[in-house]
C-alpha positions as CSV (number, residue, x, y, z in Angstrom):
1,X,-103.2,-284.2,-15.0
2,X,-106.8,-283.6,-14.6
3,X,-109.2,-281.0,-16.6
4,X,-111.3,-278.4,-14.7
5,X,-114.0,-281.2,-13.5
6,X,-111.5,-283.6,-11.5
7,X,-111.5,-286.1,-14.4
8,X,-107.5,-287.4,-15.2
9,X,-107.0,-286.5,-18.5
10,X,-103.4,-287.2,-18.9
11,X,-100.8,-289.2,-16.6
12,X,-97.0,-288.1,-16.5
13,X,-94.2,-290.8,-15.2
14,X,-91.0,-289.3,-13.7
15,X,-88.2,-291.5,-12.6
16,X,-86.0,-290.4,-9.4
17,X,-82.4,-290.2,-8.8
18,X,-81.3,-293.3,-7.0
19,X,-77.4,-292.7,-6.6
20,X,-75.9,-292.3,-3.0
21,X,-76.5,-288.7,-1.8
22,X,-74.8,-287.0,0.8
23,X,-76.5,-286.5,4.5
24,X,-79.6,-284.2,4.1
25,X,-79.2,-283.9,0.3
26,X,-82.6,-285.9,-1.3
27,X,-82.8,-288.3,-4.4
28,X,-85.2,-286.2,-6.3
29,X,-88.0,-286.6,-9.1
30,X,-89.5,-283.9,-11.2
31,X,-92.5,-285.4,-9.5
32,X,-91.6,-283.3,-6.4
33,X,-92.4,-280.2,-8.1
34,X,-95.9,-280.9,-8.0
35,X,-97.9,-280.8,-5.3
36,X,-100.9,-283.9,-5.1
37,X,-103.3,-281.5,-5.4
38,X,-104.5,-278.0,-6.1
39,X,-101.2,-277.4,-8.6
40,X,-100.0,-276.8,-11.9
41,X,-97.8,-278.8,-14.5
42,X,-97.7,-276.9,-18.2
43,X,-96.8,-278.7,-21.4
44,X,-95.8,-276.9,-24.5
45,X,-94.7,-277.7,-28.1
46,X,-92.8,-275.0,-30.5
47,X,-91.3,-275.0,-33.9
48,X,-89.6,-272.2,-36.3
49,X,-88.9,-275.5,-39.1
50,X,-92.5,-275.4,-41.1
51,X,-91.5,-275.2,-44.5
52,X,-88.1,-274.9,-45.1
53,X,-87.2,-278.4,-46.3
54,X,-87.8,-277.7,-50.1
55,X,-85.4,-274.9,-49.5
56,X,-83.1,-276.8,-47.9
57,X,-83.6,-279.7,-50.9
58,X,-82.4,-276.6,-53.3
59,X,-79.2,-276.0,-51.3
60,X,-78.4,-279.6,-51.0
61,X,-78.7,-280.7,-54.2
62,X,-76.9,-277.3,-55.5
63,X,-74.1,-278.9,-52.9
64,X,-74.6,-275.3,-50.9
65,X,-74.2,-277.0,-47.9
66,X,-73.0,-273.6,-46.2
67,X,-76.5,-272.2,-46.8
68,X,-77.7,-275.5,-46.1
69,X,-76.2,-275.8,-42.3
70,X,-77.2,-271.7,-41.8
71,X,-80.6,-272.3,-42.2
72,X,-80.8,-275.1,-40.2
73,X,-78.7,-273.4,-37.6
74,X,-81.6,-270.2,-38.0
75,X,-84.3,-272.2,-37.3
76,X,-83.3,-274.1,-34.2
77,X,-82.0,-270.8,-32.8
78,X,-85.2,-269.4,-33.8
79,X,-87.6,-272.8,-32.2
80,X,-85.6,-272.3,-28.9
81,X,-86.1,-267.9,-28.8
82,X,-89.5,-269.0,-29.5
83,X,-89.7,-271.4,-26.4
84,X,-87.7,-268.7,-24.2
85,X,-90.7,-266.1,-25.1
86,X,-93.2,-268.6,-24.5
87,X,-91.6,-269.7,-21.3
88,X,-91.7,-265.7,-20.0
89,X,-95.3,-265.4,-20.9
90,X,-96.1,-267.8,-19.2
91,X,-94.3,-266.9,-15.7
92,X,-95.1,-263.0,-16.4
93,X,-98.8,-263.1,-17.7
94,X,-100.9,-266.8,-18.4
95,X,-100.0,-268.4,-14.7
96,X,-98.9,-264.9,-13.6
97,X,-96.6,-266.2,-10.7
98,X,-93.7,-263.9,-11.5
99,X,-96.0,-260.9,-13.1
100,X,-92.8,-258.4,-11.3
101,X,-90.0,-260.6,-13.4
102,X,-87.6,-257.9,-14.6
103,X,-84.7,-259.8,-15.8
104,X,-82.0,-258.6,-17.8
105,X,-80.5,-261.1,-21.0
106,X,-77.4,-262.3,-19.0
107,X,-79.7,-262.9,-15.8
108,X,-82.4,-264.5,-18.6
109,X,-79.5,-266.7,-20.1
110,X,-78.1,-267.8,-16.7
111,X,-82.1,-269.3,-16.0
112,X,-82.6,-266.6,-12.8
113,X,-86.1,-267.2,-12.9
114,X,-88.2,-269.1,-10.9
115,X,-89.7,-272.1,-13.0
116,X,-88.3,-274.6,-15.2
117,X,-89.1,-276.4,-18.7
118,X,-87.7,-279.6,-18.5
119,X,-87.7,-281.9,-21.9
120,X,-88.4,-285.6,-22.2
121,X,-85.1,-287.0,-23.0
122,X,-83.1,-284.4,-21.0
123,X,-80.7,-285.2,-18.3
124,X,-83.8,-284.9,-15.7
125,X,-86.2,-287.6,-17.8
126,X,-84.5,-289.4,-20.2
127,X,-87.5,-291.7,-21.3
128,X,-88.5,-290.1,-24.7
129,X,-91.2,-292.1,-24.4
130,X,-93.3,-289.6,-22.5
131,X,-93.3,-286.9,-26.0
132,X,-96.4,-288.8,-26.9
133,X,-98.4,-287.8,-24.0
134,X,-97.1,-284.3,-24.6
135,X,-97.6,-284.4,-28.0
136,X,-101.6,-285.6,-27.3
137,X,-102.6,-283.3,-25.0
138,X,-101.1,-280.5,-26.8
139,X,-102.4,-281.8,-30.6
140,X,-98.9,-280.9,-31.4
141,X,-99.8,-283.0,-35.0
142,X,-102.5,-280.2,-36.0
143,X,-99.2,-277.6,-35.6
144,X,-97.0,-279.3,-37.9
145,X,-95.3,-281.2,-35.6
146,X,-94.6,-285.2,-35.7
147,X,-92.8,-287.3,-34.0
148,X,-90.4,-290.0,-35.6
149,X,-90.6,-294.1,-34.4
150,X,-87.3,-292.9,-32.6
151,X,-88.9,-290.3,-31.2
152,X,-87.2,-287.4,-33.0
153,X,-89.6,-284.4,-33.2
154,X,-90.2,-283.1,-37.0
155,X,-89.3,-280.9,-38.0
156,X,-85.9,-280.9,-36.4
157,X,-86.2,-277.3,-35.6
158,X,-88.5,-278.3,-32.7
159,X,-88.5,-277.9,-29.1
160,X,-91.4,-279.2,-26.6
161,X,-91.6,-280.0,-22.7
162,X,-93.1,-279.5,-19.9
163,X,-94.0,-276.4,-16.9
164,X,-92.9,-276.1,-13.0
165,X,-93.5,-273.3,-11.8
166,X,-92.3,-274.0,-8.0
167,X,-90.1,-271.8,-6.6
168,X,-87.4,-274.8,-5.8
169,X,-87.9,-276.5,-8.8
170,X,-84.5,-276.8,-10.8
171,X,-82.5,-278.8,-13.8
172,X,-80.7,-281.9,-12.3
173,X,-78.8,-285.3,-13.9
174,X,-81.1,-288.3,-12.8
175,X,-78.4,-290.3,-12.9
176,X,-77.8,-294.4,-12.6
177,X,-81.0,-296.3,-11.9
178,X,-81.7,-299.7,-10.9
179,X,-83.2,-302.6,-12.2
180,X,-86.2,-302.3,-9.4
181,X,-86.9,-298.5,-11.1
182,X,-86.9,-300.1,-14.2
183,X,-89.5,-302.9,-13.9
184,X,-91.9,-300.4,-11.3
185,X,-91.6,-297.8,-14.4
186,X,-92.8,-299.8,-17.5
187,X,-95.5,-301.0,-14.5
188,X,-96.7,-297.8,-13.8
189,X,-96.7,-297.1,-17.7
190,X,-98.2,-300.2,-18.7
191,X,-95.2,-301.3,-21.1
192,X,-93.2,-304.1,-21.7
193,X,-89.9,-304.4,-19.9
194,X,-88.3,-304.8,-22.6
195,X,-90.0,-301.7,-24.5
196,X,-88.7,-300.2,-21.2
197,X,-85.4,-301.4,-21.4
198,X,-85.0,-300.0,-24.4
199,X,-85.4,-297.0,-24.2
200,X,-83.7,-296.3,-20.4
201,X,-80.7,-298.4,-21.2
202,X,-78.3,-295.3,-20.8
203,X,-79.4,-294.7,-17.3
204,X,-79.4,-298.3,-16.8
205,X,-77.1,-299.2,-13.4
């Protein structure tokens, strides 16, 4: 990722799909929705959580653990409406790309736009270890947002990923990958095999 002088401010790693495809069907990469130059790749970091722990302390030590389990159950609904919303400004008015979207809520829910918003740690990048470079750009800390040694966002009612706005771009399983993806991925990141190991272990051929 660079900034508006040409200078990389940010590096994203993307792993590709490395099971046997059929004829004219290609392993892919979120990488491929990204052209090498002259394109776009948004991040973005939401959460509808701040502040409800104490309340949530009062249920659970009052053993309300209906009240306890709706709230929760609010504000994730809530950090993922919020991310939706976000998502549509985005295509309709900050890049612009689909200003004419006029989508109704079942074509909204079946994802009939054009663009994506893929998560680290979702079927298409499993490695949570790329939240931090998210979580950096964005300053997601001076939000309210942390993230947990196991990479868990906090609060829980949290949601953050990343932008494609090309028109082919679209949710996929990565997948199996081998032991040669592996050790050219904590390369490229500059971590230990092991670290990287770690972490990829259920995509791990």
């Amino acid at each position: 990722m660079f900034d508006e002088n040409g200078t990389v401010i940010k590096t994203f790693y993307t792993l590709r799909q490395q099971r046997k495809m059929s004829q004219g069907i290609p392993n892919i990469a979120l990488a491929d929705y990204i052209a090498p130059k002259d394109d776009y790749i948004g991040c973005f970091a939401v959460t509808a959580g701040l502040g409800i722990e104490n309340r949530l302390k009062v249920y659970e030590n009052s053993g309300d653990d209906y009240n306890s389990i709706l709230l929760k159950a609010l504000a994730d609904r809530l950090a993922e409406s919020f991310a939706e919303k976000l998502h549509y400004e985005v295509r309709t008015s900050h890049w612009g790309y689909a200003s004419e979207e006029n989508l109704n809520n079942e074509q909204l829910i079946q994802e009939k736009y054009q663009g994506i918003r893929p998560a680290p740690g979702y079927p298409a990048c499993p490695d949570h270890l790329e939240k931090p470079s998210i979580f950096d750009l964005l300053d997601a800390n001076s939000m309210g947002i942390e993230l947990t040694e196991s990479m868990a966002m906090w609060p829980a009612a949290a949601v953050s990923g990343y932008y494609f706005a090309h028109p082919e771009s679209r949710y996929f399983g990565l997948g199996k990958i081998g032991e040669d993806q592996l050790k050219s991925y904590a390369q490229r990141k500059g971590i230990d095999l092991d670290l990287a190991t770690k972490w990829l272990r259920p995509v791990l051929g």
